[in-house]
Every structure is written in structure tokens, then in C-alpha cells.
N, C-alpha and C positions, 0 to 999 in steps of 0.2 A: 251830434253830427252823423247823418248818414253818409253809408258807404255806399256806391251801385259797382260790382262786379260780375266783366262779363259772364255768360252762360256758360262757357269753357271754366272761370274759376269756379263759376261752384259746383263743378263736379267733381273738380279736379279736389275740393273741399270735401264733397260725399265722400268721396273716396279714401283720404287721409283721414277722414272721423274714424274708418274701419281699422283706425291702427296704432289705436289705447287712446290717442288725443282726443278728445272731442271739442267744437270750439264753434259757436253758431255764430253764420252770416245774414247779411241781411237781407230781405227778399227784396226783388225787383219792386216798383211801386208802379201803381199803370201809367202814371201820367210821363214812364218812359218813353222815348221814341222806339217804333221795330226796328230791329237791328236790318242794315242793309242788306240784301241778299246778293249774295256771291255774282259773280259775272258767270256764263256758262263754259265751262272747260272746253281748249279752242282744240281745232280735232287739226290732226295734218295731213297739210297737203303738197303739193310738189314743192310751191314754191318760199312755205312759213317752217319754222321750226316750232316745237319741240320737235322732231322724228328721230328714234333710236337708234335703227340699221334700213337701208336701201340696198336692194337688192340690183348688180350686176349683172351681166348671163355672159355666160361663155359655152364651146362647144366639147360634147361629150359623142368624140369622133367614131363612126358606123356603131351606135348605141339602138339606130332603130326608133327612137321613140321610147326607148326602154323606161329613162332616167330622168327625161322631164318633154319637155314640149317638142313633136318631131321637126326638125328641120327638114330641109334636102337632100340631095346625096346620102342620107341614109343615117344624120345624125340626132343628135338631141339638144336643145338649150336649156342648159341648167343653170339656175341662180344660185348666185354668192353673196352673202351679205354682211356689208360693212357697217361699221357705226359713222355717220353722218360728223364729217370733220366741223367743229366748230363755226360758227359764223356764217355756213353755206346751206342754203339750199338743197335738198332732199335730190330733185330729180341734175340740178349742175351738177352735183357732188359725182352723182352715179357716173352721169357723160366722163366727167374729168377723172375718175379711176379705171375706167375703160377704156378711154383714148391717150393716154398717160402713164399705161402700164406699158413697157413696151417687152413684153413676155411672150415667147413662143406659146408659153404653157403657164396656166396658172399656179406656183408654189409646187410642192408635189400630186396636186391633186392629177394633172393629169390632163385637163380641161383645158383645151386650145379656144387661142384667143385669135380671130381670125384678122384680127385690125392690128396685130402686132407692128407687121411692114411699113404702116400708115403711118403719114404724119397730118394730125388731123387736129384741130383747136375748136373748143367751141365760142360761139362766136356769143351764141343765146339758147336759152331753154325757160319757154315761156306756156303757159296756158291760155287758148282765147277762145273762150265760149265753147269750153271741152274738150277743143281742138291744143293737142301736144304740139306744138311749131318750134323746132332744132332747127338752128342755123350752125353746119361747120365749117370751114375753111382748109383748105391742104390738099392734100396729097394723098389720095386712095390707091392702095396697089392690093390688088387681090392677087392669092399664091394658084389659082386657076377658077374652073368655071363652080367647082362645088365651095370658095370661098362668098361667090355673090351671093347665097341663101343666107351661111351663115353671118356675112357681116349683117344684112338685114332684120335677121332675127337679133342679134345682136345691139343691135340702134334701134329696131322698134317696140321691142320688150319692155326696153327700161322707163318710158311712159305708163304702160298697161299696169304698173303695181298702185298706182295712183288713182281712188274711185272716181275723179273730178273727170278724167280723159273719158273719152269716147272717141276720140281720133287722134292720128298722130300723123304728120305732115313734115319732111327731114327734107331737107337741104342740103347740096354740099357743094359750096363755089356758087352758092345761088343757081345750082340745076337741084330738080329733083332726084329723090335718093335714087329711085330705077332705073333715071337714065346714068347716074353716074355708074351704077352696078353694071349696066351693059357691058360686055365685051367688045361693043362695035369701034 
């Protein structure tokens, strides 16, 4: 009776011969089939899993530009990075820990969250043909005119970590995000 064991046991055999046993298997025979080859390893994107952490932004106030990406009035957007809560989606996840937190200030870091005040739900977060498209819902309240950069920097960032995007298109109450950031 032959035996056909896969390629992985008989190395896994080479390797146990090194270790006083020795014990011969039997060689493949051609008239085997080639073994199937693997499917290609799936890569992440906004909206599939595997992703390990997605990254956040919140503000690092009159930083200049120092600490990460300059905002306005004289700030920086800095990323935080979470690990990706079970069962969600890489870029929902991001929305909903940012809109969700409802923190003056992130933990002790320091890093102001400008959508604290806000009570804002996301509605969707989808990609179409590269284009990032957020729909929120709610309640925007900026705490003056240097919070309108940051909240934008804040909702437009967390697309950009994703290579699929090339644009991003935000909603809020079904207006566009600029006009909702207006002070008018």
C-alpha cells in the first residue's frame, strides 16, 4: 500500500530524521495531481477586514504644523490609532470612535477633539470609484471660527489612510460638509 503525504509532512519528516529516528517515506508519484495554489493574500481596504489599527486625527492646539499635518489657526492633526473593533469596517469604525467619543480631550494626551459638542451619527461610509462618500446626521456645533478647520481636518483625514480614495465627499443633514462648517 502506498502512502501520498502532503509536501509540508515530509519536511516536517526531514526534519524529525535529524533527531536519532530515522524512518523513510514515500515519494510523491507523478501521476499525482499539482497541489492547488493558494488564493492571493487579500490586502485592506476601507471597507473588508483583516485591518489591525485605523487611524483617528484629533487636534494638537497652536502646534504650528510641528506634530503632524498643519491645520488652521495655527494647529496640527495628529493620528491615533485604534485596533479595528470586531465585525466593522476599517473606515465606519474610525467615523464612529471619533463621533462617539464625546471628549473635550483625548485620555491624557492632550489632543482636542473638535467635534466633542457635536452630536453627529454616521449615517454611511462607503467608497465609489475612489471617491470616499460620509453621510452624517445631527447636530454640528463648533466652539468658534478656528473649530471649522479643525473639524474638517478631522472628517477629511480619516479617508486619506486608505490607498483606494482619491477623493472624499462629506455630508452632513444632506448639505455639504463646507457649507455646514460655514458660520453664516
Amino acid at each position: 500500500m502506498k502512502i501520498r503525504l502532503p509536501a509540508a509532512l515530509l519536511l516536517l519528516a526531514v526534519l524529525l530524521s535529524g533527531c536519532g529516528t530515522l524512518f523513510a517515506l514515500p515519494t510523491p508519484t507523478p501521476t499525482s495531481p499539482p497541489p492547488t495554489p493558494l488564493p492571493p493574500e487579500p490586502t485592506a481596504t476601507a471597507t473588508s477586514l483583516p485591518f489591525a489599527t485605523v487611524k483617528v486625527y484629533y487636534i494638537a492646539l497652536e502646534d504650528n504644523g510641528v506634530s503632524g499635518a498643519p491645520v488652521g489657526c495655527g494647529d496640527s492633526a495628529i493620528a491615533v490609532e485604534y485596533p479595528v473593533g470586531f465585525g466593522k469596517g476599517p473606515m465606519e469604525y474610525a467615523y464612529e470612535k471619533l463621533l462617539y467619543t464625546r471628549e473635550h480631550t483625548v485620555g491624557e494626551s492632550g489632543l482636542y477633539n473638535a467635534l466633542y459638542q457635536s452630536d453627529l451619527t454616521l449615517v454611511s461610509a462607503e467608497i465609489r470609484d475612489g471617491t470616499a462618500v460620509i453621510a452624517l446626521e445631527g447636530t454640528l456645533l463648533l466652539g468658534g471660527e478656528c473649530d471649522s478647520p479643525r473639524v474638517q481636518a478631522q472628517l477629511e483625514m480619516i479617508p486619506g489612510q486608505f490607498p483606494e480614495v482619491t477623493a472624499v465627499e462629506i455630508t452632513i443633514n444632506g448639505k455639504p460638509l463646507a457649507d455646514a462648517l460655514s458660520l453664516k
